[in-house]
C-alpha positions as CSV (number, residue, x, y, z in Angstrom):
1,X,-36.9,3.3,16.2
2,X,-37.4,-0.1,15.3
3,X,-37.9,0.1,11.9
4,X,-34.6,1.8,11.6
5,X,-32.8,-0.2,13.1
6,X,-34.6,-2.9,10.7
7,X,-33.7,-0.9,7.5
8,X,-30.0,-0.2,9.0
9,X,-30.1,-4.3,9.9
10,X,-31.0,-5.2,5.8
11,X,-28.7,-2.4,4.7
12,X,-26.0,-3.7,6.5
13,X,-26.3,-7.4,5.6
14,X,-26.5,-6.1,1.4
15,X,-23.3,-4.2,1.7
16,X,-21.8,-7.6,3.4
17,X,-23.3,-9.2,1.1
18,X,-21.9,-7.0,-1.9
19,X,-18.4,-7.0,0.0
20,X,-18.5,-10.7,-0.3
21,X,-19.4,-10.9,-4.3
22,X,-16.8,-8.6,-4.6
23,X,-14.0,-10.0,-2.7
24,X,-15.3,-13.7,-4.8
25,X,-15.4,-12.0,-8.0
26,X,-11.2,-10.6,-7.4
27,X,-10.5,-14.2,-6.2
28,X,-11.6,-15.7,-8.7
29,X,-10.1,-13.8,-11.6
30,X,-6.7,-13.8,-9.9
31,X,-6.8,-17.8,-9.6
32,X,-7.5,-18.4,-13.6
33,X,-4.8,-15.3,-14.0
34,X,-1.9,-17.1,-11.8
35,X,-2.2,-20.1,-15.0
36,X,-2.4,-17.5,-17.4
37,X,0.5,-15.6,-16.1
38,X,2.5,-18.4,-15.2
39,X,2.6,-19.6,-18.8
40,X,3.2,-16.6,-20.2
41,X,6.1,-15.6,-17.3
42,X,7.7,-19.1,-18.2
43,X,7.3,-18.8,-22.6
44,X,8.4,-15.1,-22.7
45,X,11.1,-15.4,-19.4
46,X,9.7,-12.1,-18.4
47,X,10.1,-11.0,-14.8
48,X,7.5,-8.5,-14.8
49,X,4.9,-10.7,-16.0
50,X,6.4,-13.5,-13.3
51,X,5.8,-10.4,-10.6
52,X,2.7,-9.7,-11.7
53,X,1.9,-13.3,-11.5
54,X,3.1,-13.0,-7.6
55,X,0.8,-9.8,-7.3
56,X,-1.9,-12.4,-7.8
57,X,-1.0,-15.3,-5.7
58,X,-0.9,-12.2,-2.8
59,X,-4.3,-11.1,-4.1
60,X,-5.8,-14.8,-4.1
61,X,-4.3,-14.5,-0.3
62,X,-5.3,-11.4,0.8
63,X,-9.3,-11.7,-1.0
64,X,-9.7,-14.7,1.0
65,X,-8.1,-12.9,4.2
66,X,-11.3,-10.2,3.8
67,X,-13.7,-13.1,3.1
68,X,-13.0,-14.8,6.5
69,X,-12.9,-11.2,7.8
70,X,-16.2,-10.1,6.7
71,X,-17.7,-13.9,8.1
72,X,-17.7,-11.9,11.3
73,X,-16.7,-8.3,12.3
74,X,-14.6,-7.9,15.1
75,X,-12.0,-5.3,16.1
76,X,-9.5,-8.2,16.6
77,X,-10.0,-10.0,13.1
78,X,-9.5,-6.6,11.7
79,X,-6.6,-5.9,13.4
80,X,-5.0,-9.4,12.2
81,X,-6.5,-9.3,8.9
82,X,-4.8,-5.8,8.0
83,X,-1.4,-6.8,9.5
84,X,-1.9,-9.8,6.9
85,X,-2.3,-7.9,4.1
86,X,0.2,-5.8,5.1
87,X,3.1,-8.3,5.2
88,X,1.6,-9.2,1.5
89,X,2.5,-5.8,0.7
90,X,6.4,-6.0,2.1
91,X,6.8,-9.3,0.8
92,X,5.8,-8.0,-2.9
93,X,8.1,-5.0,-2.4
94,X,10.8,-7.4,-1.2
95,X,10.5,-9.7,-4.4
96,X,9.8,-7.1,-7.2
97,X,12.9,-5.0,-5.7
98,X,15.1,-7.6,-5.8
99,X,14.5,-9.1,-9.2
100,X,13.9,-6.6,-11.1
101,X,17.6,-5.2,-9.5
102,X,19.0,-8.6,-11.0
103,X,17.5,-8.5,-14.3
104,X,18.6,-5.0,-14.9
105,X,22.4,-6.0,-13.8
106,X,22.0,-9.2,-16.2
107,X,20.5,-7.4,-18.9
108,X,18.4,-10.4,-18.9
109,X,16.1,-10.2,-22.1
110,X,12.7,-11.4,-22.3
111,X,10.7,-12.4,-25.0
112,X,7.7,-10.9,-26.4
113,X,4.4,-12.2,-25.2
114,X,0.7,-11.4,-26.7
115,X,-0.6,-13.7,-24.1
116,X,0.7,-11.3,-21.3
117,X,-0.3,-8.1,-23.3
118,X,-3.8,-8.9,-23.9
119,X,-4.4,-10.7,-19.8
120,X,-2.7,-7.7,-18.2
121,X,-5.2,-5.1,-20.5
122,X,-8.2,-7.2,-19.8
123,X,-6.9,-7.3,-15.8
124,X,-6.3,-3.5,-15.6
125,X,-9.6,-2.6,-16.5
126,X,-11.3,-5.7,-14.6
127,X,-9.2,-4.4,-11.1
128,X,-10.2,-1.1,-11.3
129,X,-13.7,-1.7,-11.6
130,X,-13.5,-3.9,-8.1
131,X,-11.8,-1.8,-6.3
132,X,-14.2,1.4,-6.9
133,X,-16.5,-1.5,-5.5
134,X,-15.0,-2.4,-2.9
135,X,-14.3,1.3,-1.6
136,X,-17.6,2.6,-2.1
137,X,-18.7,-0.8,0.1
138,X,-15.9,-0.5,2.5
139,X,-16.7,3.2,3.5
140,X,-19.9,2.3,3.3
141,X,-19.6,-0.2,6.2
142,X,-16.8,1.6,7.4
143,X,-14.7,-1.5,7.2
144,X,-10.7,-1.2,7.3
145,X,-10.0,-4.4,5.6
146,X,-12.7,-4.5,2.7
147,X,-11.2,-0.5,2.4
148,X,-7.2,-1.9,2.3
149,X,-8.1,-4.4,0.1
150,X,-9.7,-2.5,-1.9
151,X,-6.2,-0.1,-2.3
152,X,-4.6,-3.7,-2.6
153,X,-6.9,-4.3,-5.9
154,X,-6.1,-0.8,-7.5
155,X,-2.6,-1.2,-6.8
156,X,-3.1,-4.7,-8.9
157,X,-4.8,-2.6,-11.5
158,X,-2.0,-0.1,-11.5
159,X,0.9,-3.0,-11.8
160,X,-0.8,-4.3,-14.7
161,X,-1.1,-1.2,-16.7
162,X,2.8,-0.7,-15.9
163,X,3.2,-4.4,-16.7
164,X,1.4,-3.5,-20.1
165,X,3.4,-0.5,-20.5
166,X,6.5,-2.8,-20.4
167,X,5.6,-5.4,-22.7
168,X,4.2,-3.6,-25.4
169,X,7.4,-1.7,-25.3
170,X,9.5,-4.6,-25.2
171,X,7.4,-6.1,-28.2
172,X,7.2,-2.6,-30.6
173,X,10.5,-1.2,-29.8
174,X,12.5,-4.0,-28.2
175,X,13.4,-1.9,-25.0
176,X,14.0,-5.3,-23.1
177,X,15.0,-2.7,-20.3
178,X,10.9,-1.7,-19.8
179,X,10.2,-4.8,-18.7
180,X,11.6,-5.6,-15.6
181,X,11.2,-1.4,-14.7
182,X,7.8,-2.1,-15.2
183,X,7.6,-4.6,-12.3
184,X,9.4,-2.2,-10.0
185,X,6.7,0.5,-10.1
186,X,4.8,-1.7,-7.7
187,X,7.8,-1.0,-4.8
188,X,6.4,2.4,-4.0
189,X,2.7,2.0,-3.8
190,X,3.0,-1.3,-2.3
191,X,5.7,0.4,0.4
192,X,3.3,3.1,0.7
193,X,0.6,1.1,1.7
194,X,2.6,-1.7,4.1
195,X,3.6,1.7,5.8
196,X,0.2,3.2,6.0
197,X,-0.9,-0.5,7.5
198,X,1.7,-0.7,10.3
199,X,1.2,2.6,11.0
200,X,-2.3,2.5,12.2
201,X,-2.8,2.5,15.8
């Protein structure tokens, strides 16, 4: 018995241990991607790149959110921990659904931007990649908030292929229109998910 309770011991501390890389890799990407993004939201006046910037700053806040969550497991940290990441997910709703409402009344045109094309391809592929990590490590340890974030991450990964989507079609077709309907894909998954949050008992 004691020796597996030794081997479930070590196995648990390297999945915390992988949760944390993890959640340190995502935070630090999304810290050198809020100055990408914000250069490139500010040269090309592109809301969707300037969302996607957001989408970041809420990532940066909710992968340091998990990191004080995994520092020590308890029922209560989890509890406040997922009703953080949750209001990250109604305050990005809130934001994208507004301005991209404007733009779209404005017919505000943005500029092209190579800079936001090539960042948002290399993110997509990056994001999706940590958050198959951080599922299989979340279910793993059967952790809710490594297991949200995780959903947090793909959504991130989703945003910036339809951020991608939008300024590649701004750039080749000038369908200034794509751009800020690119940043309001996110409402739905990220309503989806504040509503699967709040919902849990």
């Amino acid at each position: 018995m004691s020796r597996t309770s030794d081997a479930d011991d070590s196995r648990g501390a390297v999945l915390l241990r992988r949760g944390r890389l993890l959640e340190a890799a995502t935070l630090a990407w999304n810290v050198v991607g809020l100055v990408v993004l914000a250069f490139a939201a500010i040269a090309a006046r592109s809301i969707a790149l300037a969302g996607f910037g957001l989408d970041s700053l809420i990532e940066i806040g909710a992968s340091t959110v998990v990191l004080w969550e995994l520092s020590a497991v308890e029922e209560a940290r989890q509890r406040r921990a997922l009703r953080l990441i949750g209001g990250a997910f109604v305050a990005l709703a809130v934001y994208l659904a507004g301005q991209s409402v404007w733009v779209l009344a404005e017919r505000f045109h943005p500029h092209h931007s190579l800079l936001g094309i090539a960042w948002t391809a290399l993110t997509a592929g990056v994001m999706f990649a940590l958050a198959a990590g951080k599922a299989r490590t979340g279910r793993a340890l059967a952790n809710p908030v490594l297991t949200a974030e995780g959903r947090v991450t793909t959504i991130d990964g989703l945003l910036a292929v339809a951020v991608l989507a939008g300024l590649a079609l701004n750039a080749g077709l000038g369908w200034w229109w794509a751009d800020p309907l690119a940043a309001a894909v996110l409402v739905y998954y990220a309503t989806r998910e504040a509503r699967a949050i709040f919902g849990r008992r």
